[in-house]
N, C-alpha and C positions, 0 to 999 in steps of 0.2 A: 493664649498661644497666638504669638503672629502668622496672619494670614502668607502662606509660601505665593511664588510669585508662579506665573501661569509660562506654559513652555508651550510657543507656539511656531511649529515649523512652518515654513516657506519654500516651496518646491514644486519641482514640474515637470513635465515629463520627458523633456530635452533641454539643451540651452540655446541662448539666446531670446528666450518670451519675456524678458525685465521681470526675473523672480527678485535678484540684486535690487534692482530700481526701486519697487516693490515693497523690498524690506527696509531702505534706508526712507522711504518714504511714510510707511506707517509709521516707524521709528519714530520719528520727527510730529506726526500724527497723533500719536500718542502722548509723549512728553508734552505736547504743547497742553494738552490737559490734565497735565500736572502730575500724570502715570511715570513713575520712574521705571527708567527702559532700558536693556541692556540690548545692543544687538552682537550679534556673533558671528561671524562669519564663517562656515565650516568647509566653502567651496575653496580645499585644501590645493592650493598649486596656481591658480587663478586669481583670485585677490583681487575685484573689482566693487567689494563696497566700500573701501577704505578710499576711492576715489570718487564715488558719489556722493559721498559724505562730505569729501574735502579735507580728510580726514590722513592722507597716505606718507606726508613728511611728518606724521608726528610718532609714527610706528618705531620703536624700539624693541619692544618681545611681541608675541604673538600666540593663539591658542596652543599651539604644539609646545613651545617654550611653559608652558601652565604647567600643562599635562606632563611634562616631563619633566617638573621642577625644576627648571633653570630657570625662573624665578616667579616671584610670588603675583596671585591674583591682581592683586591690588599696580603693581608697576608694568602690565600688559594693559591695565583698560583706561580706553581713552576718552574723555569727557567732550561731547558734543561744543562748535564754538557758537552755535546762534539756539540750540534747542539744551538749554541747561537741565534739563530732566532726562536725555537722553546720554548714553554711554556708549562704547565700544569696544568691540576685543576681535581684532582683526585676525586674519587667517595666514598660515606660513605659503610664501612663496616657493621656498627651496624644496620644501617636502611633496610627499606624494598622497593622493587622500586613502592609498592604502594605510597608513600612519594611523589613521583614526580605530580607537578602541573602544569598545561599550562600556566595559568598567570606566574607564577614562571619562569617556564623556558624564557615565553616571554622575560621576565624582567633581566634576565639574559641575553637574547645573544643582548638584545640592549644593554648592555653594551657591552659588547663583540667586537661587530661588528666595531666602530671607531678604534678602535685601533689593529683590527688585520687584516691580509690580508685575512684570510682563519682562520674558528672555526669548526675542525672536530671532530664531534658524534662518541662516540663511544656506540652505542646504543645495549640497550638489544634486544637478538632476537625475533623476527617477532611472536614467541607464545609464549612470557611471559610480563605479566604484566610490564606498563611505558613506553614500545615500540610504544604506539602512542604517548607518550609527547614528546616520540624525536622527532620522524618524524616529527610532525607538522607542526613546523617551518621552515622548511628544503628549501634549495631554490635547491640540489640537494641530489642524493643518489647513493652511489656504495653500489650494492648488492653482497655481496659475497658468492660464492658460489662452494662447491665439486663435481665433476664430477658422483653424485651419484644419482639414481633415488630419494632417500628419503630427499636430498637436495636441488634438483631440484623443488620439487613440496612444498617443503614447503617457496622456495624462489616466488612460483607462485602465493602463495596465500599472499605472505608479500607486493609482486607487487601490490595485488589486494585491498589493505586495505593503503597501499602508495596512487593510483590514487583513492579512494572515501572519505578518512579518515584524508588527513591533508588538511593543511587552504588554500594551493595553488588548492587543487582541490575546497573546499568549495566556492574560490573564480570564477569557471570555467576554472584554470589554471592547468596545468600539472607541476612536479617538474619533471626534467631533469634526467632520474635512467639510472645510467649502470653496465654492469655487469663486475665482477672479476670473474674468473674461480679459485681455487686454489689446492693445493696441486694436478697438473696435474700428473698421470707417464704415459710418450708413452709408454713403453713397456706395461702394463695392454691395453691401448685404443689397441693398436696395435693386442692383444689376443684376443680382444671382451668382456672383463673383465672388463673395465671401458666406463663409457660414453665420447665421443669423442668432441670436443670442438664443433663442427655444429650440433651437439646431443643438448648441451644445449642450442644453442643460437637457436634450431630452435624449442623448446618448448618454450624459455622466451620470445623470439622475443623482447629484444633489445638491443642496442648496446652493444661489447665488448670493454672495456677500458684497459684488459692485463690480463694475463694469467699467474700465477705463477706457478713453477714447482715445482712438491714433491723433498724437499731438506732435508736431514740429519743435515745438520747442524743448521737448525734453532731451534730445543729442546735444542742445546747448546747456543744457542743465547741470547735463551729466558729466560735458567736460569743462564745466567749472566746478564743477565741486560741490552744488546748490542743491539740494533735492526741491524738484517741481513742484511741494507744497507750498514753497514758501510765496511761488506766484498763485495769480486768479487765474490760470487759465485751467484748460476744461479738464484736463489732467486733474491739475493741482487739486481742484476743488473735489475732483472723482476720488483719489487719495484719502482728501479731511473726513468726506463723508463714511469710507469704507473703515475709518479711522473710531469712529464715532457708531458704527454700528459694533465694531469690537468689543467696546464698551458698553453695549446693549441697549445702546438709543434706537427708538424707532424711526429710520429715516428711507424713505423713499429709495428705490432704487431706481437710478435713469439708465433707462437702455442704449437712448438715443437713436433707436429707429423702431419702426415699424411696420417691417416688413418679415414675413414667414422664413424667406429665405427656399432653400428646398431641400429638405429634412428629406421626403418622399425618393430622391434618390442614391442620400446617405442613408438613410436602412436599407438599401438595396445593398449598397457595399458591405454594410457592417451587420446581413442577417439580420435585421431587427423587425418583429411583426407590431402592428396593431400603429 
């Protein structure tokens, strides 16, 4: 029996932290080692990975058009033009991500799942409407998230509706969630300006999967159409690696800084002892 393909959401607990970015960048992360990749876009009404991909003049149907059979799997998804192991099945503009159904989605990624190694979510945020239809299903989840108290706590409660809210927990199972830090700058953590990477992992309490750095280049990235992997900058390269741990290689995780930050008066805010 062929191995089914692995369902891994992408989500966060607001928008704007580059959950999108994110997902068309592991994407590409992935396929470059030869993982055949579908990505999906579910952030129904929005439509912003079909443009980091490069991807958005070639859209004809789209996942609502699936799910509502006006036409078939196969002439919605769209083949990556520089990552030939990866795919795409872009998201409806016109609809509303009320549209989104469980059965539906179910029924979607059983298809999905033969034929691909890996089907990553790119899922609306953790407080807007259809963000439970992604999760659901999910067999894991990278939470992403900004070094900022207001990101932080709204990634806590996305946590907390992950473990009671989809069908892994329904069933008394846990989905496997870990955390992306992203747009890090050590100089701000370093000033006590930003929260500090053991700042958030030691509110969200669990695992780090990598650490992306605040990089400039990636608003150029984004609006060509290139995902930042395909450059060496510090991004790019924070991406491959977080790409490569998916995969279960052991690789290092760079923080890139090394400063505490001050935790001691975020558990003041957030109750938290010890």
């Amino acid at each position: 029996m062929k191995k089914q393909g692995i369902v891994i959401a992408i989500t966060s607990g607001k928008g704007g932290v580059g959950k999108s970015t994110a997902t068309a960048n592991l994407g590409v992360g992935l396929a470059q080692r030869n993982k055949k990749v579908i990505a999906v876009d579910f952030d129904i009404g929005l439509r912003n990975l079909d443009m980091i991909l490069g991807l958005e003049r070639r859209i004809v149907y789209d996942v609502i058009d699936v799910m509502e059979e006006k036409c078939n799997l196969s002439q919605a998804i769209i083949n990556h033009k520089k990552a030939k192991h990866l795919y795409f099945l872009p998201a409806s503009q016109s609809k509303d991500k009320t549209i989104l159904d469980k059965d539906k989605v179910k029924n979607l990624l059983e298809r999905l799942k033969p034929d691909f190694d890996y089907i990553l979510l790119d899922s609306p945020a953790g407080i807007e409407s259809g963000f439970e239809h992604t999760i659901f299903w999910a067999d894991k989840a990278l939470i992403i998230v900004t070094p900022e108290i207001s990101s932080v706590r709204d990634s806590d409660r996305v946590i907390g509706i992950i473990d009671s809210k989809s069908d892994k927990a329904q069933q008394g199972y846990e989905i496997d969630k870990y955390i992306i830090i992203n747009r890090l700058n050590p100089d701000l953590v370093a000033k006590q300006e930003m929260l500090s990477c053991n700042d958030v992992l030691d509110i969200l309490a669990l695992p780090l999967i990598g650490v992306v750095p605040e990089d400039e280049k990636v608003v150029g990235a984004t609006n060509n159409g290139d995902p930042i992997i395909f450059t060496k900058s510090s991004s790019g390269l924070a991406y491959d690696r977080i790409s490569r741990r998916i995969l279960g290689e052991d690789v290092p995780i760079q923080t890139f800084e090394n400063s505490s930050g001050f935790l001691d008066s975020l558990k003041k805010i957030f109750g938290i002892r010890g």
